[in-house]
RONURO-742326 format. One line per 4 residues: their letters; for each residue y, x, z of N, C-alpha, C. Coordinates in steps of 0.2 Angstrom, whole numbers, always signed. Example, Ala and Ser with C-alpha at 12.3 -4.5 7.8 and 13.67 -1.06 7.14 Angstrom:
as	-28/+66/+39/-22/+62/+39/-16/+66/+39 | -11/+64/+35/-5/+68/+36/+0/+64/+39 $
This chain:
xxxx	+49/-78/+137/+44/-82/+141/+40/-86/+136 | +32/-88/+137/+30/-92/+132/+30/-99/+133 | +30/-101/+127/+27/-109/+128/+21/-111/+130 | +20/-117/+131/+16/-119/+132/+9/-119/+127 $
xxxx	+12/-119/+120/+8/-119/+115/+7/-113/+114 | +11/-107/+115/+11/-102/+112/+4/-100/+119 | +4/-101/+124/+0/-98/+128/-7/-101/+126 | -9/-108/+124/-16/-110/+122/-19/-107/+117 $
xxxx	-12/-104/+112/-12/-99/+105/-17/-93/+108 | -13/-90/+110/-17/-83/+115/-22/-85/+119 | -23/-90/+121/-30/-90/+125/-35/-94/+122 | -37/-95/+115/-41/-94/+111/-41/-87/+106 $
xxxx	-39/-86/+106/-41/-77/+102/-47/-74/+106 | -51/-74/+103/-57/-69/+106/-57/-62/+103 | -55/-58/+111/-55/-54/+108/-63/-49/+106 | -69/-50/+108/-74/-49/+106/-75/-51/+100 $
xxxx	-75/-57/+97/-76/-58/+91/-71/-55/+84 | -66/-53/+89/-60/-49/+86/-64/-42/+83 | -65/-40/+90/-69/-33/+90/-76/-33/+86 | -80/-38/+85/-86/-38/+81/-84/-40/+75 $
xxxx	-81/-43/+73/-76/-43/+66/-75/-37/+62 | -71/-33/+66/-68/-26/+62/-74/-24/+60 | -79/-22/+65/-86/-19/+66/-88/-20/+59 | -91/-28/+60/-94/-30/+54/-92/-27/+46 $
xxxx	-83/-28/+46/-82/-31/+41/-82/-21/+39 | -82/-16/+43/-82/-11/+42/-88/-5/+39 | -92/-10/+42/-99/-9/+38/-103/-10/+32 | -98/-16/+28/-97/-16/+21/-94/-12/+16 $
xxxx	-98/-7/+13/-94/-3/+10/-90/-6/+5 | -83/-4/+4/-77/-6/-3/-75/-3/-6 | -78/+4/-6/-76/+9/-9/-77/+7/-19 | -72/+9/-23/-74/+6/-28/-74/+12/-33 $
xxxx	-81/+11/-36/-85/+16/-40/-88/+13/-46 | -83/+14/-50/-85/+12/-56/-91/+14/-61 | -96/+20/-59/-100/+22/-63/-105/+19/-58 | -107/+18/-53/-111/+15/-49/-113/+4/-50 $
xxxx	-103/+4/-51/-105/-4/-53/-103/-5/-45 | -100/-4/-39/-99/-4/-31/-92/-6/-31 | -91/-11/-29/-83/-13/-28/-82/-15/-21 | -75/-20/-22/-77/-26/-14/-78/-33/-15 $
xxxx	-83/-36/-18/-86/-43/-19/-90/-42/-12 | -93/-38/-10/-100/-39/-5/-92/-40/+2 | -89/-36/+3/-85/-36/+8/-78/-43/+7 | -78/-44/+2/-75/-50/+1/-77/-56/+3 $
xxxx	-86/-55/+0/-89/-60/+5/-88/-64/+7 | -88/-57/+13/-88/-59/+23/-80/-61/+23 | -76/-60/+19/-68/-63/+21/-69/-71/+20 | -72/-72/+13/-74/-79/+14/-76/-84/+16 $
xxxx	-81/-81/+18/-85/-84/+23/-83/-85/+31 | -80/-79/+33/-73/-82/+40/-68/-86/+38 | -66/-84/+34/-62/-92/+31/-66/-97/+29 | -71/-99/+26/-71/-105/+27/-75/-108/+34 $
xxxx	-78/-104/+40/-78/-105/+46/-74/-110/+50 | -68/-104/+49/-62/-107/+51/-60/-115/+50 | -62/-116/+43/-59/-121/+39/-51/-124/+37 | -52/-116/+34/-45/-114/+29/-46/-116/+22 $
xxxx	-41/-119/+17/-43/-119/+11/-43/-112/+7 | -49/-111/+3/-51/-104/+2/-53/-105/-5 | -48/-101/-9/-48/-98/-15/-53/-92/-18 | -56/-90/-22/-59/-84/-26/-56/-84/-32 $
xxxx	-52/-80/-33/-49/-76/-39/-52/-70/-42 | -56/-70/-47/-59/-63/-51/-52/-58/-53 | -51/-53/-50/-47/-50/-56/-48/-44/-59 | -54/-42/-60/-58/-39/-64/-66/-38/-60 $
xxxx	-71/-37/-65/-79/-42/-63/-79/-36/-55 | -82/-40/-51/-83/-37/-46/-75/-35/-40 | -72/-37/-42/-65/-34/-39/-61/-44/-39 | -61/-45/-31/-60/-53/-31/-53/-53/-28 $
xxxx	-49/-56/-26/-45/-58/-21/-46/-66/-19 | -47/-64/-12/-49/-69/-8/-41/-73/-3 | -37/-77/-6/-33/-81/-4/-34/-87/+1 | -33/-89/+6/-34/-93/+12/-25/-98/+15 $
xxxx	-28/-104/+17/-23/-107/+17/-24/-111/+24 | -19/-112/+28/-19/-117/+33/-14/-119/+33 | -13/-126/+35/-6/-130/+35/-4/-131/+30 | +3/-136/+28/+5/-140/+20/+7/-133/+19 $
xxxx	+5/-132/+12/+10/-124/+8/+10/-132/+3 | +19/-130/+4/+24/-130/-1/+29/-137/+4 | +28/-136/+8/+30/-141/+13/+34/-138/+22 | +39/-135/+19/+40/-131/+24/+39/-123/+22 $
xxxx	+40/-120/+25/+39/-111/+27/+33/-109/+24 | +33/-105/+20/+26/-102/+21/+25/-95/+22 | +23/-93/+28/+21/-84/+29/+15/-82/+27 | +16/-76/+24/+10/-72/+21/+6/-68/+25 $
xxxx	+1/-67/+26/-2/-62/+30/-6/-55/+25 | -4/-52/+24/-9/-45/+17/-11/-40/+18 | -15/-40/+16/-23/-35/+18/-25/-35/+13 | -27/-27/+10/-32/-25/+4/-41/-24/+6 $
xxxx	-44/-28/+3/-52/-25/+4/-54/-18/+2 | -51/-18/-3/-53/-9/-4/-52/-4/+1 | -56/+1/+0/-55/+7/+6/-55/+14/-2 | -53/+18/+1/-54/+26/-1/-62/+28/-1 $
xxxx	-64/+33/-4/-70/+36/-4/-71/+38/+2 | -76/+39/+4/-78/+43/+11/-78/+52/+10 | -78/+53/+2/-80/+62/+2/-86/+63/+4 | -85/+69/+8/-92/+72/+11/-95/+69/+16 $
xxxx	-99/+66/+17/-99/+61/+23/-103/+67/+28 | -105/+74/+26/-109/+78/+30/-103/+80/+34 | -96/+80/+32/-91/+82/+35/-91/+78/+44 | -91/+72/+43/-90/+68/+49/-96/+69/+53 $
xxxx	-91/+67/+59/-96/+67/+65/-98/+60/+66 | -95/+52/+64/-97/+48/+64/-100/+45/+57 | -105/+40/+56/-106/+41/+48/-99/+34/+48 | -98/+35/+40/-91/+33/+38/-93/+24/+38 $
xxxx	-100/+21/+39/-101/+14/+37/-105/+13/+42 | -104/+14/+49/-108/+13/+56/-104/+7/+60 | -97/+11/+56/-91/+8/+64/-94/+8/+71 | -94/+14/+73/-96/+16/+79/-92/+16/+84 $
xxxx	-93/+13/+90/-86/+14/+96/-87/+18/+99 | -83/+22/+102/-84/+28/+107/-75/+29/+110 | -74/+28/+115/-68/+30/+118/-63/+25/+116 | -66/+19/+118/-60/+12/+115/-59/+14/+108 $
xxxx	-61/+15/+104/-60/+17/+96/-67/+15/+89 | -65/+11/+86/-69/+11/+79/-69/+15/+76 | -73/+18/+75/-74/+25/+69/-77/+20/+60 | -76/+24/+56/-76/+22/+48/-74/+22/+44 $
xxxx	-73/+23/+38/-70/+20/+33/-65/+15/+30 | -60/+14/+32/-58/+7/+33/-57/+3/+38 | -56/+7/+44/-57/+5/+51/-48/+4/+53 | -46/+9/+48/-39/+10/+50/-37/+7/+45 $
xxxx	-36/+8/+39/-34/+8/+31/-38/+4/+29 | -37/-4/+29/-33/-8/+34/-37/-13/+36 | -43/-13/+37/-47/-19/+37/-47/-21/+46 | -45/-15/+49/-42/-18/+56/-37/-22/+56 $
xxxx	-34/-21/+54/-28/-25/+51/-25/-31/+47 | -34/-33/+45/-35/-39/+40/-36/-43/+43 | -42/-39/+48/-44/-43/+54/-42/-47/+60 | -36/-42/+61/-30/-44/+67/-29/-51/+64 $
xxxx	-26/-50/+58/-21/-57/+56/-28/-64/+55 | -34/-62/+53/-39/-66/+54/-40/-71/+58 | -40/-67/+63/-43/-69/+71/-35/-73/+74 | -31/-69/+72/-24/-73/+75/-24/-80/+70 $
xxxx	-24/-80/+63/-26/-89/+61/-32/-92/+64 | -37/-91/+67/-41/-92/+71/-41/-97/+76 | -36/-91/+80/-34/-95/+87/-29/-99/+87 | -22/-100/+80/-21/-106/+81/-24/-112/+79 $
xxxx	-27/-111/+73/-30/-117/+71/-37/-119/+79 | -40/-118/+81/-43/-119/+87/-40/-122/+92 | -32/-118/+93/-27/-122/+99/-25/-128/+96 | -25/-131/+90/-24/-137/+89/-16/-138/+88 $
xxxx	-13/-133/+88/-4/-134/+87/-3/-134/+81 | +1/-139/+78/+3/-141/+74/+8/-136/+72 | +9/-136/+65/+15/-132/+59/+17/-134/+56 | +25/-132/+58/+29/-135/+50/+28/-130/+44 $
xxxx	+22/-131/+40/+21/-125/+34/+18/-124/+35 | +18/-118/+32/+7/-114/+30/+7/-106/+33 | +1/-104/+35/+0/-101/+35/-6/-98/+28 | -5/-91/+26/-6/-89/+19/-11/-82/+21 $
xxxx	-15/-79/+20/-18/-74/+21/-21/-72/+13 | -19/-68/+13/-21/-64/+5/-23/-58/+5 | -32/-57/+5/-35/-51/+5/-39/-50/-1 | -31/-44/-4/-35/-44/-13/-35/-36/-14 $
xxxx	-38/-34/-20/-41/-29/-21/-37/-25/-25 | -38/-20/-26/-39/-14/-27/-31/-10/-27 | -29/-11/-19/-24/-7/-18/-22/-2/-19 | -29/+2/-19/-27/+10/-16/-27/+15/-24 $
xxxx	-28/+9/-30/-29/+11/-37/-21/+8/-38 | -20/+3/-44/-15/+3/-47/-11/-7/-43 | -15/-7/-40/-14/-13/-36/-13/-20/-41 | -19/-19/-44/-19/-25/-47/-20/-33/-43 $
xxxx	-23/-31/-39/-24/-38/-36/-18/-43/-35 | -14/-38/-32/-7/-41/-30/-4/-43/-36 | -4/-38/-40/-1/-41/-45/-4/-46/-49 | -10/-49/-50/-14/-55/-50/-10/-61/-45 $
xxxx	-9/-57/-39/-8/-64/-35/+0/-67/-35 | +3/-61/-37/+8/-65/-41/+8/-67/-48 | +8/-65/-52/+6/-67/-59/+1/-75/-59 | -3/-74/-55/-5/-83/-53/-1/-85/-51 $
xxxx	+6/-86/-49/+12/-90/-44/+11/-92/-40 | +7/-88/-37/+4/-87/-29/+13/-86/-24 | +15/-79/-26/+21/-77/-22/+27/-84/-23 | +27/-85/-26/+32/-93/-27/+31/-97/-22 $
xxxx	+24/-96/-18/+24/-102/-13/+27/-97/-7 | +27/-91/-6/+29/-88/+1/+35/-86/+3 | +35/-87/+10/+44/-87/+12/+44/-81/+13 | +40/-77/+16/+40/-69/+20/+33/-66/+20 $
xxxx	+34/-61/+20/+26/-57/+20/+27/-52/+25 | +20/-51/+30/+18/-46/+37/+14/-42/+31 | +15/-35/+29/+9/-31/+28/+7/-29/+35 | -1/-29/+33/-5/-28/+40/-7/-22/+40 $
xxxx	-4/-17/+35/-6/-10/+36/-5/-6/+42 | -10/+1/+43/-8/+2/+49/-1/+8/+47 | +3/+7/+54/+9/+10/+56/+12/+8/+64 | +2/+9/+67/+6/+10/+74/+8/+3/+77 $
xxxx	+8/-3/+72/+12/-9/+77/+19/-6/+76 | +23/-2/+73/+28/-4/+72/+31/-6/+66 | +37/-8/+66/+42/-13/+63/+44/-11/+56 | +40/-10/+51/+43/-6/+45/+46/-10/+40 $
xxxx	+53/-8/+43/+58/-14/+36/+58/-10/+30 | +57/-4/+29/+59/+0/+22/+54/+3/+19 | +52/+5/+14/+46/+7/+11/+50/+11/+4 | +45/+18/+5/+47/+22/-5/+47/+19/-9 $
xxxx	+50/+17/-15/+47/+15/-20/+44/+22/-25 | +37/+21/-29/+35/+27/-33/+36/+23/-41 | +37/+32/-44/+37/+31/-52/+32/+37/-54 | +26/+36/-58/+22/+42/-60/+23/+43/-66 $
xxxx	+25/+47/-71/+29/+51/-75/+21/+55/-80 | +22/+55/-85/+17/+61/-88/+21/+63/-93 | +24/+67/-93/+25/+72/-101/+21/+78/-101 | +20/+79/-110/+16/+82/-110/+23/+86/-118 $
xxxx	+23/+94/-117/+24/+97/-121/+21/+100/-124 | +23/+99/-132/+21/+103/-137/+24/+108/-140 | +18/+114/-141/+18/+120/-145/+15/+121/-151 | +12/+126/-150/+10/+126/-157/+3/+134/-154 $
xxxx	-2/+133/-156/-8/+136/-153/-7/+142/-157 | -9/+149/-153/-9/+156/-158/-12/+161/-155 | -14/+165/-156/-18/+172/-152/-12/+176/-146 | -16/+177/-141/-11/+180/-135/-9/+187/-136 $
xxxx	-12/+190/-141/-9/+196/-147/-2/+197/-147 | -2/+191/-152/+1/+188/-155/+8/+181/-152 | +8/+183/-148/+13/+176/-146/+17/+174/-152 | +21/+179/-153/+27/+176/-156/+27/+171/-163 $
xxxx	+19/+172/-164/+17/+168/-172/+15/+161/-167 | +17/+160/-161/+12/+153/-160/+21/+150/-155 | +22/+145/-152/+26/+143/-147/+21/+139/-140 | +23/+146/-135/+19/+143/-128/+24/+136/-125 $
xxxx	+19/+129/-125/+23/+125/-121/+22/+128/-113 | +20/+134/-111/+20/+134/-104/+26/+137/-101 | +28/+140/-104/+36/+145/-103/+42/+138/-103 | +40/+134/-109/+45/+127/-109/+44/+123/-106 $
xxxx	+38/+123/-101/+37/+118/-95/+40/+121/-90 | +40/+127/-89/+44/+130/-84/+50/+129/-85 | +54/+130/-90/+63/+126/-92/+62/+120/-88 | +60/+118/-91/+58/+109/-90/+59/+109/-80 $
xxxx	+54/+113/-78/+52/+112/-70/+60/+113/-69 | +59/+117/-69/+67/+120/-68/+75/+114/-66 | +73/+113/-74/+79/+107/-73/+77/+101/-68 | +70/+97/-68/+68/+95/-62/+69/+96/-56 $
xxxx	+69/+102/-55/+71/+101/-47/+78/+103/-46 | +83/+104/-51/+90/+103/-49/+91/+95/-49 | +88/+93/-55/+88/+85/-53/+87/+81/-47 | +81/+85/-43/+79/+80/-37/+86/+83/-32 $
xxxx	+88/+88/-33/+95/+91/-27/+98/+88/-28 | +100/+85/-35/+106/+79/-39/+107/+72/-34 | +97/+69/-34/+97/+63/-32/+96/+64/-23 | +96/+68/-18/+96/+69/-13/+105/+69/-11 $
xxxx	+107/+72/-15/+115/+73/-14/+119/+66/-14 | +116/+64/-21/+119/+58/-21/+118/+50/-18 | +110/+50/-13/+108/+46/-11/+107/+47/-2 | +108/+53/+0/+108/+56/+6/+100/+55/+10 $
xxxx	+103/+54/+15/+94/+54/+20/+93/+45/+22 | +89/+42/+20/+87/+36/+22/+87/+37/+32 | +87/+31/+35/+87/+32/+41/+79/+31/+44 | +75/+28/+38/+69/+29/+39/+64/+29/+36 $
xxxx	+66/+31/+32/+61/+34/+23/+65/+44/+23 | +68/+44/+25/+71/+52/+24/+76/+51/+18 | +72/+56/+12/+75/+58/+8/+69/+58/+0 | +75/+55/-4/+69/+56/-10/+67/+62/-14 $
xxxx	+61/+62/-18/+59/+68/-21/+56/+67/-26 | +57/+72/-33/+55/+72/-38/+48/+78/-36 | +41/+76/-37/+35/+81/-37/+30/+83/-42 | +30/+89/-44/+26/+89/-51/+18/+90/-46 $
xxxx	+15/+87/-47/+8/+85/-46/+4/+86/-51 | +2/+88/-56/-2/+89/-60/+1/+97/-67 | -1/+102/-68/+0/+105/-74/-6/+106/-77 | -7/+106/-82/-12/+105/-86/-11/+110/-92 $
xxxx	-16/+115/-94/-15/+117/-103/-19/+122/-104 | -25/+120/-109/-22/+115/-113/-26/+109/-111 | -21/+102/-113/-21/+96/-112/-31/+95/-112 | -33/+97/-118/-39/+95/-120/-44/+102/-123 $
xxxx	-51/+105/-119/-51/+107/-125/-53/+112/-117 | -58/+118/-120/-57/+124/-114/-49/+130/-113 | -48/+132/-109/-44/+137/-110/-50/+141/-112 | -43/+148/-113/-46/+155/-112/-40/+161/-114 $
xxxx	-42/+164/-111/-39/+170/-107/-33/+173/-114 | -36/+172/-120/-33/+177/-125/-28/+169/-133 | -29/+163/-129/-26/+159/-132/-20/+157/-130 | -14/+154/-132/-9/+150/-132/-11/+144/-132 $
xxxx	-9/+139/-127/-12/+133/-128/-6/+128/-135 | -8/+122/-136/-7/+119/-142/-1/+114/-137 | -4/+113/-130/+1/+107/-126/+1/+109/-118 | +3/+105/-114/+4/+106/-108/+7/+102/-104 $
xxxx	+3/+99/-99/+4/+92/-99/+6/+93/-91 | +12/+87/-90/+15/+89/-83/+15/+81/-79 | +12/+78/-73/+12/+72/-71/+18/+74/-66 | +23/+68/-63/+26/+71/-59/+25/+66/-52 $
xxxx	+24/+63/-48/+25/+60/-43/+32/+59/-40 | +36/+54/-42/+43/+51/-39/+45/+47/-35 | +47/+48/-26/+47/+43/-21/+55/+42/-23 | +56/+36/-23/+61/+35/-23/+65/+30/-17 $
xxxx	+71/+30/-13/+73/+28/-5/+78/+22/-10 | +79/+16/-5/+83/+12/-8/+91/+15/-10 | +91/+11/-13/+96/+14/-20/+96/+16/-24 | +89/+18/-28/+90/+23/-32/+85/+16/-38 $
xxxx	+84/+18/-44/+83/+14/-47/+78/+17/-52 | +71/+18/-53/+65/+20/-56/+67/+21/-65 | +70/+14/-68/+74/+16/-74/+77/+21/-76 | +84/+21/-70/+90/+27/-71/+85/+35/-70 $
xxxx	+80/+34/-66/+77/+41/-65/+75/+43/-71 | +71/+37/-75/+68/+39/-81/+71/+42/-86 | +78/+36/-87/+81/+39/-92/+85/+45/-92 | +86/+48/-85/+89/+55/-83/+84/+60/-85 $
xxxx	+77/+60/-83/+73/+64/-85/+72/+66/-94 | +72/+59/-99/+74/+59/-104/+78/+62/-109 | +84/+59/-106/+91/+65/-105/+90/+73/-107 | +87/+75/-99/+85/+83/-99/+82/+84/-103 $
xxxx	+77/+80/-108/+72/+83/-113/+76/+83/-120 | +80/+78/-119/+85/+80/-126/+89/+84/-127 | +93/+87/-120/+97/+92/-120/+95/+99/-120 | +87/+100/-120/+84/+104/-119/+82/+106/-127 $
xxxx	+79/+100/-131/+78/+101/-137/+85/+102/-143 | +90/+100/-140/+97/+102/-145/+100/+110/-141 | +96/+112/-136/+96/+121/-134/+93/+124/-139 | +85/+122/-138/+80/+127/-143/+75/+120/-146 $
xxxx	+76/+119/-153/+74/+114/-156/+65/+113/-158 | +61/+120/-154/+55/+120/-152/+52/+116/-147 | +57/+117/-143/+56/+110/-137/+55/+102/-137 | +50/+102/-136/+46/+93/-141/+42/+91/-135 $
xxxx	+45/+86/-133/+42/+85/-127/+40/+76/-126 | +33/+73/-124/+32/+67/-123/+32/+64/-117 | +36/+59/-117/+36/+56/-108/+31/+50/-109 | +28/+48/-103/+25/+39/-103/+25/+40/-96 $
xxxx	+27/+32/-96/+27/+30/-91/+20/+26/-87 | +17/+29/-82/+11/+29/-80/+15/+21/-74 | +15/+21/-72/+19/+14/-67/+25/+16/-61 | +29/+11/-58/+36/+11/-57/+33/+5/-53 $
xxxx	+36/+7/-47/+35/+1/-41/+44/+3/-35 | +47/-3/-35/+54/+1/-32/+52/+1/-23 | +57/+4/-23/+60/+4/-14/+62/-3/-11 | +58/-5/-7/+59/-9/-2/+64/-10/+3 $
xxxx	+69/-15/+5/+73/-14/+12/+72/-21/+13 | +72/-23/+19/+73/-28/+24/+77/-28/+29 | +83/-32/+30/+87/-30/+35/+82/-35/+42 | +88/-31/+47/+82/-33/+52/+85/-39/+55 $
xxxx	+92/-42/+50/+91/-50/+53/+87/-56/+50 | +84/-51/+44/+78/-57/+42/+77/-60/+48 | +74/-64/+46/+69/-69/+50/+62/-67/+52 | +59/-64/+48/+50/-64/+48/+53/-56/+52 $
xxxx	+57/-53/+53/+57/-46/+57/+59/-49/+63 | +63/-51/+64/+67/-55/+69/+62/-60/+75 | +57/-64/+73/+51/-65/+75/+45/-61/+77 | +45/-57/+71/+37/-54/+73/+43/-46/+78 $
xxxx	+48/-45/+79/+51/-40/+85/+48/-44/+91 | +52/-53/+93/+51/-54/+97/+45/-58/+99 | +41/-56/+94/+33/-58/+96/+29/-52/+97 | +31/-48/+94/+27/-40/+98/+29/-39/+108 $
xxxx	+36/-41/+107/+40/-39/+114/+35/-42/+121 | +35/-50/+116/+30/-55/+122/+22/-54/+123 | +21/-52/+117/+13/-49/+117/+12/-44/+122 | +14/-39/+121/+13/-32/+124/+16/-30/+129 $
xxxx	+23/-33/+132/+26/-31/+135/+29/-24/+134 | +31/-24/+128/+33/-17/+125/+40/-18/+119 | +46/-13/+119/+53/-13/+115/+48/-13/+106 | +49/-17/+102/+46/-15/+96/+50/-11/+94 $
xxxx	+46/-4/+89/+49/+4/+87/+52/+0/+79 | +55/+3/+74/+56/+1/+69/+55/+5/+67 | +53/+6/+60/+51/+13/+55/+51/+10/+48 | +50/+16/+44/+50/+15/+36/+42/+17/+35 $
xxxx	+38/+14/+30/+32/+16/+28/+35/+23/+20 | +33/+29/+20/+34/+35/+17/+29/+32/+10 | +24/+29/+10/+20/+28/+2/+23/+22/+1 | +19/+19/-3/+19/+10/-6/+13/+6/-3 $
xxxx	+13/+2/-4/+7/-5/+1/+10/-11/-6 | +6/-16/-5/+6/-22/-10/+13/-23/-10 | +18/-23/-2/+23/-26/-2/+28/-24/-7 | +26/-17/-9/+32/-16/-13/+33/-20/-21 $
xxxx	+26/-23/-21/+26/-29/-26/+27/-35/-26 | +26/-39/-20/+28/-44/-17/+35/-42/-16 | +39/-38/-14/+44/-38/-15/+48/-36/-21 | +47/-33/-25/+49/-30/-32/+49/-36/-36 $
xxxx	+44/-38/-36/+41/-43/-43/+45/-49/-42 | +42/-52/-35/+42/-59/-33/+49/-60/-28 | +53/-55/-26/+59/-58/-20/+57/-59/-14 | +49/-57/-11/+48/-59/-6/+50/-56/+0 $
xxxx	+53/-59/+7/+56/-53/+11/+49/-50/+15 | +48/-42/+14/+42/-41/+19/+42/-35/+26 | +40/-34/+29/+40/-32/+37/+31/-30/+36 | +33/-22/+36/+27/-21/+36/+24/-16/+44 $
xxxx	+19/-20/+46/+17/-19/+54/+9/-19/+53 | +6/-17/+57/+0/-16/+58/-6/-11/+62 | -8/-12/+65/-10/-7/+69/-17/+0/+65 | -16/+2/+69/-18/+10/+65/-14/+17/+65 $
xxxx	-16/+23/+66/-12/+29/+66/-10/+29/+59 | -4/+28/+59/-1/+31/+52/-3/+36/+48 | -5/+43/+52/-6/+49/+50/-13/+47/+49 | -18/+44/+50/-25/+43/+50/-29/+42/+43 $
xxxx	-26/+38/+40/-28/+36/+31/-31/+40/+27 | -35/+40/+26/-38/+41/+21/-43/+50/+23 | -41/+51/+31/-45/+56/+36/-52/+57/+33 | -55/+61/+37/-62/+61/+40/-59/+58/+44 $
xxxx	-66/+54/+48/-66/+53/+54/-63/+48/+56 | -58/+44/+50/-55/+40/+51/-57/+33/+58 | -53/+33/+61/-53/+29/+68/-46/+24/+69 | -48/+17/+73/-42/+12/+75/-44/+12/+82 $
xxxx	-40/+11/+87/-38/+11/+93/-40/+3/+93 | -44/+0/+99/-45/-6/+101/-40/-9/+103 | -35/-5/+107/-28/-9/+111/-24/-12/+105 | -23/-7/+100/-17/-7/+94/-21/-14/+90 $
xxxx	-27/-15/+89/-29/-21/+85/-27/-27/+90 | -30/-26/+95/-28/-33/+100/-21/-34/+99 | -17/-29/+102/-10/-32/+103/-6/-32/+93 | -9/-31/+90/-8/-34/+83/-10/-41/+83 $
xxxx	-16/-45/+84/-18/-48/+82/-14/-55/+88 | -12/-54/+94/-9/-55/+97/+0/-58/+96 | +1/-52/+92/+7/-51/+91/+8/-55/+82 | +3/-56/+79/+4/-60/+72/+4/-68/+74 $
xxxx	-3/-69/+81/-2/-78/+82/+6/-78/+84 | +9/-76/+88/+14/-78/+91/+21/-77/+85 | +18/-72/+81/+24/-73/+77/+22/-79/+72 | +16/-78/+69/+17/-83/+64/+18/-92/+68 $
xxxx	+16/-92/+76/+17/-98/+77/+26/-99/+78 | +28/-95/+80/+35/-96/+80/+39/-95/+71 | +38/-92/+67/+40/-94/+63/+39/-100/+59 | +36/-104/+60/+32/-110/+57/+34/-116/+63 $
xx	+36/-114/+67/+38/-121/+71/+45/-122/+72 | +47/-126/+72/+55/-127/+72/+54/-128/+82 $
């Protein structure tokens, strides 16, 4: 049942201004295109400038020229609790925009639905938690703490933003973090953690005549593949099935050869370069993978002493868990219940989102919920359901007001 202040809470959310929000803020392209000079500063903006409407204390961070994070504060931080609310301004490329039926920077509604780039992925979901600091600060209810909103850049590349907003000692002030990515409104305590891998083997270049005067590293990347995926049976064996992440995987994503340079048809190339993509389920440790892959390459090279193989490490972000007696779960379950009149689902997010930094880096406990088709990201045609934004945005006042008030 709500309170009394919880019901003043909900009865300042506008949800039209909620809906002319996303619209807006969808309209902005964030696509980042380095040869053009196109980032999210213009879409950043408009985050600022709704914050300081509001009259939130409001931060600009550069963390590299044109790529900002815009950080927003209500209530004493460091004084009590502080909850996070995070959202990236970046969006993915649009592709082919000939391919869509909607243009991808219209935000067109048609069928209860915003159509766009970024409609789903995640600026609906920037905006829910917006519009929900909105309606408390307007309802005039007081907080024990702060409310925190952090909408920083470049997610969808190597997530530097986040890692800015920690390395500023930003995460030191926060108790718990809501990722606002979409996944449906539901309850995602667990998240992959990823490791990207590049080894590249070397040979020795020679006429396709001739093999035997040159060393193909492509017949050696195949050994190599080889022992990889007994590896990845190794670490499924040993880790079993997540209850909601599944199962981890070692992926070769990239073969290349040669590295540099044209092929052709009648040469042996000189190298052969292999990237692997590695989701990793809690328990398993990015190190240990590395060093087991390692491993394989030494034991490979004391077989046949031609086998000369370089690893780097491209980045390592770990797997996330939150149990569901945390608190920031435990809250935003039964501030979804009371918003929507609906069981909250519980799920794993299958990629990485900022939280796995905020959680990785910083200790902070995160609960990644948000409205949007899961399956939708990074689509044509990408589209948010106007019910799933309301009752997200709905469902963030009521939690951050209940986590924040004794």
């Amino acid at each position: 049942m709500l309170t009394g202040a919880e019901k003043r809470v909900l009865e300042h959310l506008d949800v039209d201004e909620l809906i002319r929000w996303t619209r807006e803020l969808v309209r902005i392209p964030s696509v980042y295109r380095p040869k053009t000079g196109e980032a999210e500063e213009p879409a950043a903006r408009w985050v600022e400038e709704r914050c300081r409407e509001i009259g939130l204390e409001t931060h600009w961070e550069v963390v590299e020229p044109g790529r900002p994070n815009v950080i927003a504060v209500y209530g004493r931080l460091g004084e009590g609790p502080c909850l996070m609310f995070e959202g990236h301004i970046d969006v993915v490329t649009e592709g082919d925009r000939l391919a869509w039926t909607h243009d991808p920077f219209a935000a067109e509604m048609e069928g209860g639905r915003i159509y766009g780039r970024g409609a789903n992925d995640m600026k609906g979901g920037l905006v829910a938690a917006l519009a929900a600091i909105k309606a408390i600060v307007r309802s005039g209810v007081s907080l024990d703490g702060a409310i925190l909103l952090g909408a920083l850049a470049d997610e969808e590349g190597l997530m530097k933003g986040v890692k800015h907003f920690v390395s500023a000692g930003w995460a030191e002030k926060v108790s718990a973090a809501i990722i606002c990515e979409p996944e449906d409104n539901r309850l995602c305590i667990a998240q992959k953690g990823v490791m990207w891998l590049r080894v590249i083997v070397k040979g020795k270049m020679a006429h396709g005549c001739m093999p035997l005067t040159g060393i193909n590293p492509i017949y050696q990347m195949g050994v190599l593949l080889a022992e990889l995926k007994a590896l990845e049976a190794e670490e499924i064996a040993r880790h079993g099935r997540d209850p909601y992440l599944g199962q981890p995987s070692i992926t070769p994503t990239i073969i290349q050869a040669p590295v540099r340079g044209e092929p052709q048809n009648n040469v042996l190339p000189a190298q052969c370069l292999l990237t692997l993509d590695i989701r990793l389920i809690p328990g398993q440790k990015a190190e240990e993978i590395e060093e087991r892959i390692r491993d394989i390459c030494r034991r490979l090279h004391e077989k046949d002493s031609t086998f000369d193989a370089d690893l780097e490490l491209i980045e390592a972000r770990p797997p996330t868990a939150t149990p569901r007696e945390e608190r920031v779960v435990t809250e935003l379950a039964r501030a979804y219940r009371d918003a929507t009149g609906k069981e909250p689902v519980y799920g794993g997010v299958p990629g990485s989102t900022d939280g796995t930094i905020l959680f990785g880096w910083a200790g902070v406990p995160i609960v990644t919920c948000g409205p949007g088709d899961s399956e939708i990201p990074h689509h044509v045609d990408e589209y948010l359901d106007v019910d799933q934004l309301i009752d997200a945005s709905r469902t963030y006042a009521l939690a951050a007001l209940r986590y924040l008030r004794r």
